[in-house]
C-alpha positions as CSV (number, residue, x, y, z in Angstrom):
1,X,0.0,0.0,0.0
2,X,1.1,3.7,-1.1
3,X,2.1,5.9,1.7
4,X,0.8,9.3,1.3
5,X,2.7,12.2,1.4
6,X,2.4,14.0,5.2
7,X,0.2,17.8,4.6
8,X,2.2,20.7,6.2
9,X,-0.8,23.1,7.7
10,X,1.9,25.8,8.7
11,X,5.6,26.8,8.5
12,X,6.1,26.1,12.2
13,X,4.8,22.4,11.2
14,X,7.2,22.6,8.2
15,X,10.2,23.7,10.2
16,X,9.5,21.0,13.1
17,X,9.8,18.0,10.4
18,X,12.9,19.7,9.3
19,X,14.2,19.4,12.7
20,X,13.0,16.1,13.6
21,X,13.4,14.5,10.1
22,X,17.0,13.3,9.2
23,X,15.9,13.2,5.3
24,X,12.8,14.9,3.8
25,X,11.3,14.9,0.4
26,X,8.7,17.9,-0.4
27,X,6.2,18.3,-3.1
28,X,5.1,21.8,-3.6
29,X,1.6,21.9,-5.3
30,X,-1.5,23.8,-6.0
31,X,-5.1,22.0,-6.3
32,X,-5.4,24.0,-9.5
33,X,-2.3,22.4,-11.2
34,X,-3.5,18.7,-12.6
35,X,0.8,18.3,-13.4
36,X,1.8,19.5,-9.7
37,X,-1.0,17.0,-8.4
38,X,0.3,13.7,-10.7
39,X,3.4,14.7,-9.3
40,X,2.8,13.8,-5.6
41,X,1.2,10.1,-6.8
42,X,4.2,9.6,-8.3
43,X,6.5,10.3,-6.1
44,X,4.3,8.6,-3.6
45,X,4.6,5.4,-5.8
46,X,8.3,5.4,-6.4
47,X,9.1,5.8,-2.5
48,X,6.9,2.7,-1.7
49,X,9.9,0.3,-1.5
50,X,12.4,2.7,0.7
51,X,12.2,1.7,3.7
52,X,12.7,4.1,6.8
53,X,9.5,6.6,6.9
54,X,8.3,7.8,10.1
55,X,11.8,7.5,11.2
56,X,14.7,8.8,9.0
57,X,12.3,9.7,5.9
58,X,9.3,11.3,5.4
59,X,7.6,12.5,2.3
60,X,5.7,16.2,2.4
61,X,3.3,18.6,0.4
62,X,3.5,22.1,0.7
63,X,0.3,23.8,-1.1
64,X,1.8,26.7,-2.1
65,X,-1.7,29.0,-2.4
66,X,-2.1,28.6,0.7
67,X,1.9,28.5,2.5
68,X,2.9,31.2,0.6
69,X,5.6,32.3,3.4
70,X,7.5,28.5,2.4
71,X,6.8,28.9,-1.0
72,X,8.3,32.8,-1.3
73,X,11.7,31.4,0.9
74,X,12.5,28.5,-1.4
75,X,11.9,30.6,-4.3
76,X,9.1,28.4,-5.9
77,X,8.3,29.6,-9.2
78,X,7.5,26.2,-11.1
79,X,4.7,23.8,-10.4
80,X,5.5,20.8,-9.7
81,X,8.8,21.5,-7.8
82,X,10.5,18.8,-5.8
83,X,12.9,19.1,-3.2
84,X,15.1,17.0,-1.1
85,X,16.6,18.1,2.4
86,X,18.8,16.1,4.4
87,X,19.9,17.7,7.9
88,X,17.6,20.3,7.8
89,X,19.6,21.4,4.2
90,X,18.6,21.5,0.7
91,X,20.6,19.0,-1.1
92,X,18.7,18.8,-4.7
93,X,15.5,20.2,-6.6
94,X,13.4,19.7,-9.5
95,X,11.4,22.5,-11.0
96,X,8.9,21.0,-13.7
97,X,8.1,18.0,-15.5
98,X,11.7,16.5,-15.5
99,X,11.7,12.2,-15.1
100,X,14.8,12.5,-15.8
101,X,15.9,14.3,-13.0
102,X,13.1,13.6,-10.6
103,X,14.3,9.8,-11.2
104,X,18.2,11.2,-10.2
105,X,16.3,12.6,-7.0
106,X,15.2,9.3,-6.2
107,X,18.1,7.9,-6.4
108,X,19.9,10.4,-4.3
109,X,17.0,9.6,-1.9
110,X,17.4,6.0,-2.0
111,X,21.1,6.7,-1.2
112,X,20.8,9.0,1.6
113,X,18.4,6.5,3.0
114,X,20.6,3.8,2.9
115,X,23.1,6.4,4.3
116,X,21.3,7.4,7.1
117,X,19.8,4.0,8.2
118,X,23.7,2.5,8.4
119,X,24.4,5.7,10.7
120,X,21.7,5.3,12.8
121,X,22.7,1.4,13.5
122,X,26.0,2.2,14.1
123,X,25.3,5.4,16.1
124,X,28.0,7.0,14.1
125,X,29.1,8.0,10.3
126,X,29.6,5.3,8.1
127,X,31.5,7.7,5.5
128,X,35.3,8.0,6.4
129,X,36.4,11.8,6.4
130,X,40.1,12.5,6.2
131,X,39.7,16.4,7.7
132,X,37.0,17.7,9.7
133,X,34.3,19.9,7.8
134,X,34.6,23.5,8.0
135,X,31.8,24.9,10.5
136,X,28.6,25.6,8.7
137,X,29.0,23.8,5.3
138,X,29.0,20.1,4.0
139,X,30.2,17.8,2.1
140,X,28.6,17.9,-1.3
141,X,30.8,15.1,-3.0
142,X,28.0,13.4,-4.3
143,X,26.8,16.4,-6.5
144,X,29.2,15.3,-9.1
145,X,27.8,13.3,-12.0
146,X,30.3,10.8,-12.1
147,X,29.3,9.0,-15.6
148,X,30.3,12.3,-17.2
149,X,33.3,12.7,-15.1
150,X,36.5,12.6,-16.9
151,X,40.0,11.3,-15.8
152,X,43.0,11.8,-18.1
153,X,46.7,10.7,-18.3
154,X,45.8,8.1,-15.6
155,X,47.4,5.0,-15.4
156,X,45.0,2.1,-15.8
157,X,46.6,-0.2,-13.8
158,X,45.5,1.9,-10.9
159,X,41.9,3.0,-10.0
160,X,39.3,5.0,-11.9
161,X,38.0,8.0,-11.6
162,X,34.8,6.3,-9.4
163,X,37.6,5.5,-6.3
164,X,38.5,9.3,-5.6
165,X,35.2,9.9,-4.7
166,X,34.6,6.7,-2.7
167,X,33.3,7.4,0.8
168,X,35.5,4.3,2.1
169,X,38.7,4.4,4.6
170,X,41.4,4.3,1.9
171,X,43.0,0.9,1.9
172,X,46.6,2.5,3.0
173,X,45.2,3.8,5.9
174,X,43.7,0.5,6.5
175,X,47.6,-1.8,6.5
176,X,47.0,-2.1,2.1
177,X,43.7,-4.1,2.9
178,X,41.6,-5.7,-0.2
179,X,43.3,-6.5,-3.7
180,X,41.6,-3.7,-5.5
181,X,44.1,-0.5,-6.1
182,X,41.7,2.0,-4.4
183,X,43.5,5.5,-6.1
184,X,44.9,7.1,-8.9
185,X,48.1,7.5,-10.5
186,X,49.4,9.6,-13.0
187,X,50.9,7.4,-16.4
188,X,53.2,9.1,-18.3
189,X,53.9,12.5,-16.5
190,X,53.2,14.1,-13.0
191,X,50.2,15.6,-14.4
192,X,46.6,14.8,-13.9
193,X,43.5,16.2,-15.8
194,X,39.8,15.6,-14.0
195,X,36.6,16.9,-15.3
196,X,33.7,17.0,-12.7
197,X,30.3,18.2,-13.7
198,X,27.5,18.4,-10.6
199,X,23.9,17.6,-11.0
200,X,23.1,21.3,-9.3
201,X,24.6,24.7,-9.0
202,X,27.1,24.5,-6.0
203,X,29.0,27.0,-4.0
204,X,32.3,25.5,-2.9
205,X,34.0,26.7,0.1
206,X,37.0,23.7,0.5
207,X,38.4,21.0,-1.3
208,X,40.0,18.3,0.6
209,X,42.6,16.2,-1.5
210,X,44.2,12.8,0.1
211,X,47.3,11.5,-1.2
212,X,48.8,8.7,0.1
213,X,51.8,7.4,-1.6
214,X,54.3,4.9,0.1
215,X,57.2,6.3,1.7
216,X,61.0,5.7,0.5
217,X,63.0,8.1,0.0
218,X,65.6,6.7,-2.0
219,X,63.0,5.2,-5.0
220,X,62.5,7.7,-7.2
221,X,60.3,5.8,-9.3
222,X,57.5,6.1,-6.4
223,X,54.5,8.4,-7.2
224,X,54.1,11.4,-5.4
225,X,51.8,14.0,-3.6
226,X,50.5,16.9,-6.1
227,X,51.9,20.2,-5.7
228,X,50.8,23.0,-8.2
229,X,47.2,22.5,-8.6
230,X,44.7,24.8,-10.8
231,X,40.9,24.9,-10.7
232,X,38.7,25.9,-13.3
233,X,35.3,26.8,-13.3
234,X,32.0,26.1,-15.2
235,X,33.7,24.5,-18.4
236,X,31.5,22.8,-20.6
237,X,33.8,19.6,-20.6
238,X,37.7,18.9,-20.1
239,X,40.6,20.9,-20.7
240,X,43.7,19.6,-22.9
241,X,47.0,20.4,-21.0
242,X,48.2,22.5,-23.1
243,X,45.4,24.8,-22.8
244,X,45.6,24.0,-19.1
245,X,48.7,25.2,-18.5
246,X,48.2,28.4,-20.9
247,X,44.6,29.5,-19.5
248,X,44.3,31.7,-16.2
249,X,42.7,29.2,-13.3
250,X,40.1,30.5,-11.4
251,X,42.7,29.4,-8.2
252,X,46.1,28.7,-8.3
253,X,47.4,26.5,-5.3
254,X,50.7,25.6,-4.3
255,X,50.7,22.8,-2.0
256,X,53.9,22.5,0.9
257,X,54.6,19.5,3.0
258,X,52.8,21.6,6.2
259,X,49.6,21.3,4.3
260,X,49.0,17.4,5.0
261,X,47.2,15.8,8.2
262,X,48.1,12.5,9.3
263,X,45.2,11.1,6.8
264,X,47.2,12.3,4.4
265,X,44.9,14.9,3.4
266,X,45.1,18.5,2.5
267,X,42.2,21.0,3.4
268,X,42.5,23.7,0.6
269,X,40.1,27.1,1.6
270,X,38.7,28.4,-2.0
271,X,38.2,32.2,-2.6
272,X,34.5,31.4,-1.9
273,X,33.5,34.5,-3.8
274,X,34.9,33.1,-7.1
275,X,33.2,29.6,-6.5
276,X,29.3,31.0,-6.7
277,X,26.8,29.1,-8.2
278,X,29.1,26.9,-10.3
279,X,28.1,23.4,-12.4
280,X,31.4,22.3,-13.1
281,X,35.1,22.1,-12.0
282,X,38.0,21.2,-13.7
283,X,41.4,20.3,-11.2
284,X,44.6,20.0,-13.1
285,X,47.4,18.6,-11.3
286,X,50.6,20.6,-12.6
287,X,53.2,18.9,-11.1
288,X,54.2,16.8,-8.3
289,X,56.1,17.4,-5.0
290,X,59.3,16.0,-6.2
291,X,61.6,14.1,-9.0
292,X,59.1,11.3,-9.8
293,X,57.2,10.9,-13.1
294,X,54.1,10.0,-11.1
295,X,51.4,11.8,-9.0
296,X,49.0,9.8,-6.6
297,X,45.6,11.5,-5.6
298,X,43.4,8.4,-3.3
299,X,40.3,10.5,-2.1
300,X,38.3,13.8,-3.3
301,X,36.4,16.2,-1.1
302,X,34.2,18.8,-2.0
303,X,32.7,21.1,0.7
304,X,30.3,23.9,0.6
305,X,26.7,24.5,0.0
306,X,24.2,22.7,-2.8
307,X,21.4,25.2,-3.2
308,X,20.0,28.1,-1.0
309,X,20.7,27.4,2.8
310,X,16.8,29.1,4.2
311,X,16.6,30.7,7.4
312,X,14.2,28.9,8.9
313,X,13.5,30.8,12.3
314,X,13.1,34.0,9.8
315,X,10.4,31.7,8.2
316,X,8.3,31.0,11.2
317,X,8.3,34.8,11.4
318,X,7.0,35.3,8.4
319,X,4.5,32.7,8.8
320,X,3.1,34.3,11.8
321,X,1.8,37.3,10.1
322,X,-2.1,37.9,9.4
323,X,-3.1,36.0,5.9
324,X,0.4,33.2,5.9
């Protein structure tokens, strides 16, 4: 039996299931829109198998004619529009008729679920982090589209493009566990190339880059940790190096020994006001921190904000006036 979606009466209900709701999925409407209206039995029918409502999930309507005050803060100008919060934060949303993308919200839904269920059994994160998140923002790793993600000049007998962004302990933290070669390497030149388009705008506030390659100083044939790194943003698809190393990055970063934690990782602050609203980034590894041939790059972090973050106490305010 279909589950239906929970009606919000108020924004004071709205914010309280935002606050007591690990993952939420909400549906604004209007009785007057047949498409907005298909669009709640529909995603009604696709969450019947996820398991986890009433406890870390729950699906909500907003109807926007009469919660104007919810409808005005998440900017709703599209019926049907979709959204999907997870700790209180908007992590994706669909404006219109779009299976293609509603389907990618389930998905991420699906995901988070999965997520959030393993947490909850474990009473802590299943997701390995190798630096603490910078107060206020998350991590919004899995806003890149990684079938359109693009790797270049990487040797293939190491790992694709998929392990960078692999929420596991990398296996060199973990004594060289499991036979699979869980990173990247360079093939013929310290130089890397990675295309990453995201399924939404993002602002990016830090990039967190772990490198772990073994330690011998006197085997120069090792890979080792990237040093000169450039970012671009909002290219249509990959660079080639040449033009890589000609065009003016977005950020320049020069990476020092200092600048790695005993995870091996490297917390990199981006000019926040030059990564607004973005849908793609291009990192192009210049050159390496030393003699070898080879670069090594095991995990990928990207941290900041997908979508609007809402004041929600300013929201109740709103909601409290005569006619909301």
């Amino acid at each position: 039996m279909v589950s239906p979606a929970v009606e919000i009466k108020s924004p004071a209900e709205w914010s309280s299931l935002l606050d007591a709701t690990k993952i939420v999925v909400a549906q604004f409407y209007s009785p007057s829109n047949t498409a907005s209206l298909e669009a709640i039995h529909i995603l009604e029918h696709h969450s019947q198998g996820i398991e986890g409502r009433g406890t870390v999930l729950e699906l909500a309507k907003v109807n926007v004619d009469e919660l104007k005050a919810i409808k005005n803060a998440y900017s709703i100008t599209t019926l049907p529009t979709t959204m999907l919060f997870q700790n209180g934060k908007e992590i994706d949303k669909v404006a219109g008729d779009n299976p293609r993308r509603l389907a990618q919200l389930v998905e991420k839904l699906k995901r988070a679920v999965d997520s959030a269920k393993t947490e909850q059994a474990s009473g802590s994160s299943s997701s390995w982090k190798g630096a603490a998140l910078p107060r206020g923002y998350v991590d919004v790793t899995d806003q890149v589209e990684l079938n359109r993600s693009e790797l270049l000049n990487v040797d293939t007998e190491t790992g694709g493009v998929r392990v960078l962004f692999s929420t596991e302990k990398p296996s060199a933290l973990s004594g060289g566990k499991g036979t699979a070669k869980d990173w990247v390497e360079s093939d013929t030149d310290d130089q890397l190339l990675l295309f990453m388009p995201f399924q939404s705008m993002l602002k990016l506030h830090t990039l967190q880059i772990t490198s772990l390659p073994p330690t011998d100083d006197d085997d120069d044939e090792l890979p080792t940790r990237p040093k000169t790194i450039k970012l671009f943003v909002n290219k249509p698809h990959n660079l080639g190096f040449d033009e890589a190393e000609d065009l003016q990055a977005t950020q320049d970063i020069e990476l020092s020994e200092s600048d790695w934690n005993k995870e091996g990782t490297a917390s990199i602050p981006l000019r926040y006001v030059r990564f607004q609203n973005i849908n793609s980034l291009v990192l192009f590894v210049a050159n390496g921190d030393g003699d070898s041939e080879k670069v090594r790059i095991d995990r990928l972090r990207l941290i900041g904000e997908s979508g609007a973050t809402r004041d929600m106490g300013k929201l109740e305010k709103i909601g409290d006036l005569p006619g909301e």
